[in-house]
Legacy VTK file of the C-alpha trace (Angstrom):
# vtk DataFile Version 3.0
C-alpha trace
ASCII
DATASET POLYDATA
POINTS 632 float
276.376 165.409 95.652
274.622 165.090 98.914
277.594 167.406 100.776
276.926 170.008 97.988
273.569 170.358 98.122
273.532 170.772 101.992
276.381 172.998 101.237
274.294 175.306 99.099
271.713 175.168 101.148
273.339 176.227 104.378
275.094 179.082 102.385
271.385 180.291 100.554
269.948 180.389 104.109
272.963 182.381 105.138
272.189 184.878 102.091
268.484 185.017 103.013
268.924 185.932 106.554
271.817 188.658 105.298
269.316 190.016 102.857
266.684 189.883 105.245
268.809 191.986 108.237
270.014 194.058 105.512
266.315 195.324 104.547
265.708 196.030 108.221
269.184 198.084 108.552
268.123 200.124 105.267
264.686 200.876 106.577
266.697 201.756 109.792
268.996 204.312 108.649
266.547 205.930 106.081
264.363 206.720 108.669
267.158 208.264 110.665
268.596 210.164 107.590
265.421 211.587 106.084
263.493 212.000 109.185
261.021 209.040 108.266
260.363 210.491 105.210
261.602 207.609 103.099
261.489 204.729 105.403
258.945 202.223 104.863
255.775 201.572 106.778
255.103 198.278 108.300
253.072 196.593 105.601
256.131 198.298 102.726
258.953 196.630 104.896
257.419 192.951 104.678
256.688 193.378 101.068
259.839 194.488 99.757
262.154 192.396 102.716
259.910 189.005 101.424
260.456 190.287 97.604
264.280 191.023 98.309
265.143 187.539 100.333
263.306 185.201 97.264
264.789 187.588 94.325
268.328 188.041 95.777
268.626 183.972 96.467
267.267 182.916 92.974
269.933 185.354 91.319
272.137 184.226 93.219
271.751 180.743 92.590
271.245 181.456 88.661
274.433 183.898 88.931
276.401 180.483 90.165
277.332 181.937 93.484
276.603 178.717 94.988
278.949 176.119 92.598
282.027 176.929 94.556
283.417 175.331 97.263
284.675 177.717 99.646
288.328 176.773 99.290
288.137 178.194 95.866
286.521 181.531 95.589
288.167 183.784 94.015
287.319 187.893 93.461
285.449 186.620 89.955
283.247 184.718 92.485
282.392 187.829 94.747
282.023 190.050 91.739
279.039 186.928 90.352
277.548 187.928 94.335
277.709 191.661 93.289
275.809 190.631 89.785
273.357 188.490 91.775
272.452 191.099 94.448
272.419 193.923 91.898
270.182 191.501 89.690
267.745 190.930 92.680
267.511 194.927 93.576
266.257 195.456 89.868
263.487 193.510 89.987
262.822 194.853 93.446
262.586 198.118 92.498
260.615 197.073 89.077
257.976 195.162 91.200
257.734 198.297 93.972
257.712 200.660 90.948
254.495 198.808 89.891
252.737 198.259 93.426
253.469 202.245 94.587
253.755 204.550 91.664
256.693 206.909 91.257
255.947 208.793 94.350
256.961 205.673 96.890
260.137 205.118 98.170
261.197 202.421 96.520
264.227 204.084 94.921
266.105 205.234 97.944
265.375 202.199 99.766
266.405 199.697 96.467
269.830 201.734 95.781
270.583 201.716 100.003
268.980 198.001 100.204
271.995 196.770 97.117
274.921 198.657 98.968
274.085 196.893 102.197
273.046 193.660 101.344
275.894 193.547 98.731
278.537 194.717 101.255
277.002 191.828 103.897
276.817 188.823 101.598
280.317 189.371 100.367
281.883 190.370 103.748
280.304 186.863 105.302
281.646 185.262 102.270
285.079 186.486 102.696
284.880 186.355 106.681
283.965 182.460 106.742
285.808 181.551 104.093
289.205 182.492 106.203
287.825 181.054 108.996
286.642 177.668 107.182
290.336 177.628 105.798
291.767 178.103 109.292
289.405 175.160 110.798
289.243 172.975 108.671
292.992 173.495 107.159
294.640 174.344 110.299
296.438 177.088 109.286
298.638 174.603 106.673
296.743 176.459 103.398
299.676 177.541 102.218
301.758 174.852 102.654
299.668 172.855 99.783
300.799 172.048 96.618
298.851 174.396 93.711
297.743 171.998 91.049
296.247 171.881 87.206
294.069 168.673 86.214
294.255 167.904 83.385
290.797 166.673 82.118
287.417 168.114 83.365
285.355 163.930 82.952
284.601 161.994 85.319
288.073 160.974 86.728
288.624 164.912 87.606
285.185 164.365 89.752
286.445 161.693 91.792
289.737 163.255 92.093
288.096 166.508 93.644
285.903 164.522 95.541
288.682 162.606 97.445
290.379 165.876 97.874
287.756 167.541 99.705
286.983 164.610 101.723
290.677 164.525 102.864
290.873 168.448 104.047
290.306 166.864 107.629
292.671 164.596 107.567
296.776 165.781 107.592
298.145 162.148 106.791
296.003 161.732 104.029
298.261 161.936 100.908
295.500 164.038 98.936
295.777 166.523 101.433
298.393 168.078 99.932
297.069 168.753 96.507
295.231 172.591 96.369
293.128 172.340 92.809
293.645 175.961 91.125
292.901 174.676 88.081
291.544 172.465 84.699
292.217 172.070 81.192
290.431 170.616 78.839
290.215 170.118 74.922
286.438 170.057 75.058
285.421 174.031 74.018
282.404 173.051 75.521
283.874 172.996 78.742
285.874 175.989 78.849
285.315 178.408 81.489
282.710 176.235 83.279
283.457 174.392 86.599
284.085 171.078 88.096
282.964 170.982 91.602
283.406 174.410 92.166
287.114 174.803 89.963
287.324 176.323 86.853
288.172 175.063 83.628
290.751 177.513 82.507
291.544 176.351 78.783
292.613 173.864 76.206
295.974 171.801 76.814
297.826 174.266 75.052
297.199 176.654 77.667
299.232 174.715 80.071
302.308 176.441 80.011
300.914 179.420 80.289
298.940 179.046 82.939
301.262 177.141 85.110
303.344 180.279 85.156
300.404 182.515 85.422
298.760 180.311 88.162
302.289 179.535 89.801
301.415 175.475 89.560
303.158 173.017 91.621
301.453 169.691 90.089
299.986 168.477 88.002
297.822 165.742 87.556
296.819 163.926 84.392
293.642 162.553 84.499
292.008 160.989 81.400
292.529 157.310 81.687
290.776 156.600 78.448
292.753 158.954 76.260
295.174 157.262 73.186
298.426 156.974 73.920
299.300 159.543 71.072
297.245 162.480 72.855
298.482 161.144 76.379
302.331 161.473 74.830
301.628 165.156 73.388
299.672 166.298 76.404
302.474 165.076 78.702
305.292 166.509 76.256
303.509 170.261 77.085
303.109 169.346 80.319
306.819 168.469 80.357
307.851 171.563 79.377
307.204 172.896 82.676
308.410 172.820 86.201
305.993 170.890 87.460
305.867 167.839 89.002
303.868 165.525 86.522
301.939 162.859 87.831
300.017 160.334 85.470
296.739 158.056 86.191
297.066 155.240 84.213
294.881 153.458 81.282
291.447 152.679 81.644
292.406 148.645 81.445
294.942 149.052 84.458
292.553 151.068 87.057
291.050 149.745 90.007
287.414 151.086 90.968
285.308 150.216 93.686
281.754 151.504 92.165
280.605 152.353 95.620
283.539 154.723 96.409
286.035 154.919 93.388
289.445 156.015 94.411
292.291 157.611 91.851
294.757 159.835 94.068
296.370 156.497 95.187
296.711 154.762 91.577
298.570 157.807 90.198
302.079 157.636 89.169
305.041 159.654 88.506
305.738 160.418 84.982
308.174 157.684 83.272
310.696 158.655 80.159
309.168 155.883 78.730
306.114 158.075 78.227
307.641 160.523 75.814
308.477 158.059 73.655
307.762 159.253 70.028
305.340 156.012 69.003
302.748 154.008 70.988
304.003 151.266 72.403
304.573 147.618 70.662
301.403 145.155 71.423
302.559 141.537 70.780
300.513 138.100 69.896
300.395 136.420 73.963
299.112 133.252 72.798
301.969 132.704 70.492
304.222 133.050 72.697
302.249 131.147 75.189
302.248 128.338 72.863
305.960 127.622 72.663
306.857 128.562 75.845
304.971 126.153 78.019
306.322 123.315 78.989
309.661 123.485 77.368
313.019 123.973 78.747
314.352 127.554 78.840
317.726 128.916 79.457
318.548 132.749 79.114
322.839 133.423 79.386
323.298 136.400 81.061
319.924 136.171 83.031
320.252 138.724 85.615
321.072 141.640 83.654
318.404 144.081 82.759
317.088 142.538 79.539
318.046 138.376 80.726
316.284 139.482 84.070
313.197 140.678 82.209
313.118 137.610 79.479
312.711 135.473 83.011
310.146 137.547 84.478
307.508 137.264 81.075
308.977 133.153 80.221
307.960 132.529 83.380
304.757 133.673 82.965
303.870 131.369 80.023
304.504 128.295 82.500
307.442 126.630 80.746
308.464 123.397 82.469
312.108 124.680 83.892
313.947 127.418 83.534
317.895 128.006 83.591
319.330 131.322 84.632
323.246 131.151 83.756
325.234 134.582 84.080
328.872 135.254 85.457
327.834 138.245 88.102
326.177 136.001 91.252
324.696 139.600 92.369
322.289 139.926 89.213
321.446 135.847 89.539
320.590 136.189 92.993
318.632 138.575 92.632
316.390 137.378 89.934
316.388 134.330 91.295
314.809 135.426 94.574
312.253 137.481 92.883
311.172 134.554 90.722
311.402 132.250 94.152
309.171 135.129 95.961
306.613 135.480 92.901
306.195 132.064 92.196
307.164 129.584 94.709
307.720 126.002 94.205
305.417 125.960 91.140
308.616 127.427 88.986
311.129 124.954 88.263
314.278 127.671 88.208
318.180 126.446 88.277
320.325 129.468 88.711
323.811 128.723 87.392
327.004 131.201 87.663
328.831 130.525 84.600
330.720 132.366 81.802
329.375 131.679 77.830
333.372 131.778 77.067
333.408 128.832 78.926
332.709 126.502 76.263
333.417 122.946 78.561
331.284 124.693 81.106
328.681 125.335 78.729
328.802 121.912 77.206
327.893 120.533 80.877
325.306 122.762 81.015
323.575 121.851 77.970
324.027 118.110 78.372
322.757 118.389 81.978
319.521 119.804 81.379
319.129 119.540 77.907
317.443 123.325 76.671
314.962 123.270 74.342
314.758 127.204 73.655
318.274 129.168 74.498
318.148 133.187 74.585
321.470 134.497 74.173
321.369 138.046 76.082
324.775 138.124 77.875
327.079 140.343 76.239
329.512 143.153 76.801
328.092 146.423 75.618
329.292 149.463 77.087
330.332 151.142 74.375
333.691 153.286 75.690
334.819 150.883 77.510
334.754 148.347 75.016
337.107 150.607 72.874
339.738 150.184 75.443
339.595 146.172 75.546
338.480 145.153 72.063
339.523 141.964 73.292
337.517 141.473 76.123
334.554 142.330 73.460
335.548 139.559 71.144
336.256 136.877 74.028
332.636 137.693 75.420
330.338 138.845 72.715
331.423 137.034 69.779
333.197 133.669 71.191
330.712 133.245 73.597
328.009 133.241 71.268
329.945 130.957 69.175
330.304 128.437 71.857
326.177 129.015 72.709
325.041 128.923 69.019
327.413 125.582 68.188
326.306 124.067 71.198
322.822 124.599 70.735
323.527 122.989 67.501
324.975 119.655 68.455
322.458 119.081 71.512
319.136 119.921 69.284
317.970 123.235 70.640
313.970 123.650 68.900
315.378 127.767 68.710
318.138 129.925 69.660
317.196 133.649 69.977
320.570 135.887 69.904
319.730 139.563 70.710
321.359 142.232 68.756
321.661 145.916 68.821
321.128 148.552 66.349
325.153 149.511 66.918
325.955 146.713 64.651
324.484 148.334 61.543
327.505 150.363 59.646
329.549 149.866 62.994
331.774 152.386 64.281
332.823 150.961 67.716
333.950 147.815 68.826
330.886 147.027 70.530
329.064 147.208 67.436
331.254 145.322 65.401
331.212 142.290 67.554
327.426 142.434 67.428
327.437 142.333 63.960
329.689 139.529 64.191
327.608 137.664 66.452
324.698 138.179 64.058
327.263 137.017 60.987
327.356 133.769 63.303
324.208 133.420 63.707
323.461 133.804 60.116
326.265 131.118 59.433
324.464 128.944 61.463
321.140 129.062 59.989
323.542 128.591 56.548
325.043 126.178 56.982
323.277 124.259 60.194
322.014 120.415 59.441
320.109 119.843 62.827
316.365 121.233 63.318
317.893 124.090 65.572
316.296 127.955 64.161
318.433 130.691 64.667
317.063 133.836 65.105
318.733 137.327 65.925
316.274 140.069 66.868
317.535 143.925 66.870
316.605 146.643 68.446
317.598 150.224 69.887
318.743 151.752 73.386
316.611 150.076 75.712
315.294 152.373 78.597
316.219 151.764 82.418
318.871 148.826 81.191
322.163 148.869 82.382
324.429 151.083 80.568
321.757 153.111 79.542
321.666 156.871 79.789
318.790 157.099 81.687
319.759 155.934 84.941
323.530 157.878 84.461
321.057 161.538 84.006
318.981 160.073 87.185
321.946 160.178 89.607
323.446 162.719 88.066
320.485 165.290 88.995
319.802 163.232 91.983
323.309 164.447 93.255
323.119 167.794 91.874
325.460 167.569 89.021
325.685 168.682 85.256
323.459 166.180 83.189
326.547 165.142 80.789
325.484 164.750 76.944
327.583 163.790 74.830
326.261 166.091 71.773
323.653 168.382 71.098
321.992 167.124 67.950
322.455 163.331 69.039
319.723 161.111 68.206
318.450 157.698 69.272
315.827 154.624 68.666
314.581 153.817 72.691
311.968 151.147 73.605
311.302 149.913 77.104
312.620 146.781 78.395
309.743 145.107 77.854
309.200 145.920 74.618
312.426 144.776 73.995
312.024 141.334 75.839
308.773 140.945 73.797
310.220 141.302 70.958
312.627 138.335 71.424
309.858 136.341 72.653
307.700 137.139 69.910
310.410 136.713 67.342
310.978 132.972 68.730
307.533 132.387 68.320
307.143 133.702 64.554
310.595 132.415 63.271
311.571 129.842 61.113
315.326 130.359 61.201
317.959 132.823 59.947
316.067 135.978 60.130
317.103 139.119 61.668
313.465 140.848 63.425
313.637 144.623 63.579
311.294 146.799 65.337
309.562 149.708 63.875
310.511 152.090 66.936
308.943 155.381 65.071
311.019 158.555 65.380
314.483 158.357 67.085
314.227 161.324 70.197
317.435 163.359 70.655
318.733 162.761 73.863
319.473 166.522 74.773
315.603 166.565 74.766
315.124 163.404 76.893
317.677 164.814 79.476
315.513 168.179 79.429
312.225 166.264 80.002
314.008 164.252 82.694
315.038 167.055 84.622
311.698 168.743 84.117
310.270 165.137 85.746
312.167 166.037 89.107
310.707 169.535 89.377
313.369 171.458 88.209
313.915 173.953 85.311
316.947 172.791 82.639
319.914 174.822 82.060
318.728 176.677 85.477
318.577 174.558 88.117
320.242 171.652 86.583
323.212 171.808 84.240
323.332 170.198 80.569
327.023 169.939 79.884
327.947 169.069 76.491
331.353 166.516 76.362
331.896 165.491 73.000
331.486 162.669 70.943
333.145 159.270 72.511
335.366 157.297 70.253
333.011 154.983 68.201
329.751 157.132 68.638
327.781 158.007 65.747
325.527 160.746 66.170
322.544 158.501 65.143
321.922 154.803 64.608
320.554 152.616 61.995
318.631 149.538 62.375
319.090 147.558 59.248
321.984 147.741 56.989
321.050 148.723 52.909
321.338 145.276 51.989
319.535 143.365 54.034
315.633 145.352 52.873
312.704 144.757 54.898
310.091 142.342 54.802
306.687 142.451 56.474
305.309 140.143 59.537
301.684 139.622 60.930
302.515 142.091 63.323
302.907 145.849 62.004
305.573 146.710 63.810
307.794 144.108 63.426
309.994 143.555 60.347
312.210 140.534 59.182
315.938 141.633 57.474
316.843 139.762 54.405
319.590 136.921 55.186
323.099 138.193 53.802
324.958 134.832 52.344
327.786 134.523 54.570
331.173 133.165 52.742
331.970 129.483 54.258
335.027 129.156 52.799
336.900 131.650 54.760
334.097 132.543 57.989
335.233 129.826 60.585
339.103 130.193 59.840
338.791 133.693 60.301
336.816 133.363 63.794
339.075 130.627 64.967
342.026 133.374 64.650
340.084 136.310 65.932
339.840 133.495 68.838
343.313 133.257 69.016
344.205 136.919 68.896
342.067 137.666 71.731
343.030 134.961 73.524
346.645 136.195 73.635
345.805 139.768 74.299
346.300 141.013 71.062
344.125 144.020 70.846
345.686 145.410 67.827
345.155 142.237 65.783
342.164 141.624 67.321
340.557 144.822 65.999
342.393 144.359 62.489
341.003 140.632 62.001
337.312 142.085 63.356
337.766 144.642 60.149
338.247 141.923 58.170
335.227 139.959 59.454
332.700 142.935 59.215
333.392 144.621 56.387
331.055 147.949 57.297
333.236 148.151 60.527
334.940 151.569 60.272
337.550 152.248 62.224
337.629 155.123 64.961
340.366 156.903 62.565
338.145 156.660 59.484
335.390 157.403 61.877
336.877 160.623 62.720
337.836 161.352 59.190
334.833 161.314 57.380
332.726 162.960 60.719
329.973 160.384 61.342
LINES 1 633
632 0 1 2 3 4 5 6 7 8 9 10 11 12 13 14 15 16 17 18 19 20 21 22 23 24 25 26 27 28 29 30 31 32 33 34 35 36 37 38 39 40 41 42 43 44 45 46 47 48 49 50 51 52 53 54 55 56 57 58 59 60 61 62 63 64 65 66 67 68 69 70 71 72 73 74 75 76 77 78 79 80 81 82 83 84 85 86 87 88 89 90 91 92 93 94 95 96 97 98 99 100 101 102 103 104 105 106 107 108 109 110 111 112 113 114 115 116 117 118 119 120 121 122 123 124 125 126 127 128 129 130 131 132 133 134 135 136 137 138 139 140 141 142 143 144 145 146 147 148 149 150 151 152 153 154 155 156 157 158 159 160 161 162 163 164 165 166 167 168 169 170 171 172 173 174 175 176 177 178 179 180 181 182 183 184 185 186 187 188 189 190 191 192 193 194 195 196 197 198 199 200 201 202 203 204 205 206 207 208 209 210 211 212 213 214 215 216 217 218 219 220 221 222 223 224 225 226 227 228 229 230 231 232 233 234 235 236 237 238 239 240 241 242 243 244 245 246 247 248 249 250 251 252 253 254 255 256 257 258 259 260 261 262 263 264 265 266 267 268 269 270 271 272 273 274 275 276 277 278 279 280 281 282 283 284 285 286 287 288 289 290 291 292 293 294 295 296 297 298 299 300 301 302 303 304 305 306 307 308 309 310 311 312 313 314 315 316 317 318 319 320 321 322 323 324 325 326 327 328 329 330 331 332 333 334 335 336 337 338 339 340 341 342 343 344 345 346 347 348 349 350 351 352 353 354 355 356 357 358 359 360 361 362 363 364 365 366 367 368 369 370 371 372 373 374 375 376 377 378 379 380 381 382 383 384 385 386 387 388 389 390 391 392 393 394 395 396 397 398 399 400 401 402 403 404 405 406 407 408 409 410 411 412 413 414 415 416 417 418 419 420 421 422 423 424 425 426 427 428 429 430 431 432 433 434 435 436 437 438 439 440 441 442 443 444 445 446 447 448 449 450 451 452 453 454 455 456 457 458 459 460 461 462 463 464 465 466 467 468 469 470 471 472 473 474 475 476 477 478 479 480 481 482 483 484 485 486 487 488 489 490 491 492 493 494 495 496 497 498 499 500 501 502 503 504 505 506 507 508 509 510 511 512 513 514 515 516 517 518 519 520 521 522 523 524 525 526 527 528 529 530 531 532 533 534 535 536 537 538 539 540 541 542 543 544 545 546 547 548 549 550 551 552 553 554 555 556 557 558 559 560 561 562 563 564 565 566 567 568 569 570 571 572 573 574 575 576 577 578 579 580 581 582 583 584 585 586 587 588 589 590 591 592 593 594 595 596 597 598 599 600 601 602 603 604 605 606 607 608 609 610 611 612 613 614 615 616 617 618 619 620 621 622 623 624 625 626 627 628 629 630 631
């Protein structure tokens, strides 16, 4: 505030010595012009120069010729100096009119006094502004980025106030950033200014103006908004070209009172934004309570959603946790982060093992004795498990055999296996072992005699995770190639990873054994429309700049997924968004013979029995050819 009133000071003294030499150069030329009959006498010039340099810098000042900094004027802003001067030479020429009668000369000197003064404050606006720009900007104006703020509070002060403060400095990152604009849902708002920029409109002007405007960036900016009017703010602002950037919540900012700072907090915009439902809070001191001190092991730990489950268990201070996955890459990895993050005070074993392994796995258990097992490792690529449906069975469904049975005989407190929503109605061999894995897991909590729960949680496409589509459209535009899609009007359920892992971890913490937790994920998004807001994130217009090829359905895919089956219903938790499935009564008789041969037919190789027996086992499994024929 103290810059800007100096600022408007300097400027207003500027004005009043304009006006001032203006009166002079008036008085000048009518007494050249009319042979001194018009000019002013000695005592006239003081009284109308004093009247003209107070009038014409209090219009000015009420006119708002003062608000802007100079970066920003525009030709509105001149034609507010035009009002302002023509304002001031008005009440000139009403206060002369008063003091000397129609037969003075205040007439001739008032209209001559406007076109001079008028001509000279605008001139040494537009004169210092391009030299201010050179200085101070050294000649790199138009090499900055044009940007829209969105949101004319506070956080769009601070924003314009680092800015400014960086204009001097060409390594500071807000340097880049040229403010053109605001928008703002507050009517009372529109078409006032923020430090000298103008809100334009309302976010539904956005598009519009970012064409009109030719926008570069822009920068959301109301940390305190909900997440429903963040996600249909940034779905507008999506729909540009622009490149979106996105302070975050109030809850996650750092501020230093004495000099708050935002430009460095902002972020790019994530997928995970557009989501169509806020995001899934969860109960920490559940969780917390039995997590700590117990014994842990995730299977398949370093893949995207094992990885994760380590990451948040290890938070809750448990007393060890065991890592076990076949690829040492993903272990490693994990396990160095976890090393890195939390030192000796983590008791982590990493182990590289296969869950088909079931004497392997028996070591494993009787060695360190698990308390809670999460069962994430899994094959799950959907196309390629349609070419070696028996490389599905041997890893997804005997390996969580072996797990679950294990977990059984050594006394496991809870065994969390984590499901997809492909094994609802399943029309791909992926999804059919799934469901078969949860059928185990059902069987378990049957027919089990120990204290072990088992617990299957279920959810959709899981942003970022391996496999996943998003990271497949990221390299794809990344290396200038057609986004591939497999279908226009294809639809999915997405949650973030976290969510995901959450989910598990709250499930363990709420269940009491054979239920199947389902998240309420809201409205599935069509992923032609995620791929368009994807390429939109990296600056680029869809269909324009960046391909969207259409391939076809793959063998297996549906064009939308389901998340329960009909007969399993829904039943309500403490937490809103989670639901529990019904148990379906799995037939004993015939369940264990029929695995132990599905066993044996994968064993040998046998894909076409394989995928026979698997029909047998899940009886909503249809098969690609049926799939086909009836055009799911």
């Amino acid at each position: 505030m103290k810059n800007i009133s100096f600022r408007k000071l300097v400027l207003c003294l500027a004005d009043m010595f304009v006006t001032c030499i203006g009166c002079f150069l008036t008085n000048y030329l009518l007494l050249l012009l009319t042979n001194g009959q018009r000019s002013l006498n000695s005592s006239q010039i003081v009284v109308f120069t004093t009247l003209y340099i107070v009038l014409t810098a209090a219009a000015l000042l009420l006119c708002g010729a003062y608000n802007k900094y100079w970066r920003y004027f525009k030709i509105k802003d001149y034609l507010y100096c035009i009002l302002g001067t023509g304002v001031s030479s008005l009440f000139v020429l009403l206060i002369t009119y008063l003091l000397y009668r129609p037969d003075g000369p205040a007439y001739s000197f008032c209209i001559m006094s406007f076109i001079i003064i008028t001509i000279g404050i605008t001139a040494f606006r537009f004169c210092f502004r391009r030299t201010f720009l050179l200085l101070t900007d050294h000649g790199q104006i138009e090499m900055k980025k044009r940007t829209m703020i969105v949101g004319a509070g506070e956080a769009c002060r601070i924003i314009l106030r680092e800015i400014e403060s960086a204009r001097l400095d060409q390594n500071n990152p807000s340097n880049q950033y040229l403010p053109i604009g605001i928008v703002d849902d507050d009517p009372k708002k529109l078409k006032t200014e923020v430090m000298g920029v103008e809100v334009m409109g309302n976010c539904e002007d956005i598009i519009r103006l970012c064409k009109k405007e030719k926008i570069e960036v822009i920068l959301f900016a109301i940390p305190s908004c909900t997440e429903a009017q963040r996600r249909y703010i940034l779905d507008l602002c999506s729909e540009t070209s622009c490149v979106i950037k996105v302070v975050p919540y109030l809850s996650e900012l750092f501020l230093d009172e004495e000099q708050p700072r935002l430009m460095s907090q902002f972020n790019d915009i994530k997928v995970e934004d557009l989501l169509g439902r806020d995001p899934v809070t969860f109960d920490k001191e559940d969780i917390r309570r039995i997590i700590r001190d117990k014994v842990c092991m995730i299977t398949g730990g370093g893949g995207s959603i094992g990885s994760e489950l380590t990451r948040q268990i290890a938070a809750y201070r448990p007393k060890r946790i065991i890592i076990v996955d076949i690829y040492e890459n993903n272990a490693y990895d994990i396990q160095q982060e976890l090393v890195m993050e939390y030192g000796e005070e983590l008791d982590l074993v990493t182990l590289i093992a296969s869950v088909r392994d079931k004497e392997k796995m028996k070591i494993i258990f009787e060695t360190y004795k698990p308390q809670l097992v999460f069962h994430a490792a899994a094959h799950k690529h959907v196309p390629l498990m349609e070419t070696s449906p028996e490389e599905a069975v041997k890893n997804n469904v005997i390996g969580t055999y072996n797990v679950a049975s294990l977990s059984e005989f050594y006394g496991v407190e809870k065994f969390m296996m984590i499901s997809t929503d492909k094994a609802v109605n399943p029309t791909n061999i992926m999804g059919a072992t799934k469901r078969c894995c949860e059928m185990i897991v059902q069987y378990m909590a049957q027919c089990s005699t120990s204290k072990t729960a088992f617990i299957t949680t279920r959810f959709g496409n899981v942003l970022g995770s391996n496999g996943s589509v998003i990271p497949l459209f990221k390299r794809q535009i990344e290396s200038g190639k057609p986004v591939t899609v497999t279908h226009p009007e294809i639809i999915r359920y997405f949650m973030t990873i976290p969510e995901a892992v959450s989910l598990v971890l709250q499930a363990a913490a709420m269940a009491k054994g054979g239920e199947i937790f389902v998240l309420d994920m809201g409205q599935p998004v069509k992923i032609t429309t995620l791929a368009e807001n994807l390429i939109r994130m990296y600056g680029k217009v869809p269909y324009k700049d960046v391909e969207i090829k259409f391939t076809g359905l793959r063998p297996g895919e549906k064009l939308f997924e389901e998340l329960l089956m009909n007969e399993e219903g829904l039943k309500e938790t403490e937490n809103a968004k989670i639901f529990i499935g019904n148990q379906i009564p799995i037939n004993q008789s015939d369940f264990v013979p029929k695995l132990e041969k599905l066993e044996e037919y994968a064993v040998a190789n046998d894909p076409e029995n394989t995928v026979a027996l698997l029909h047998e086992l899940v009886p909503t499994f249809v098969h690609k050819a049926e799939f086909e024929k009836y055009n799911y």
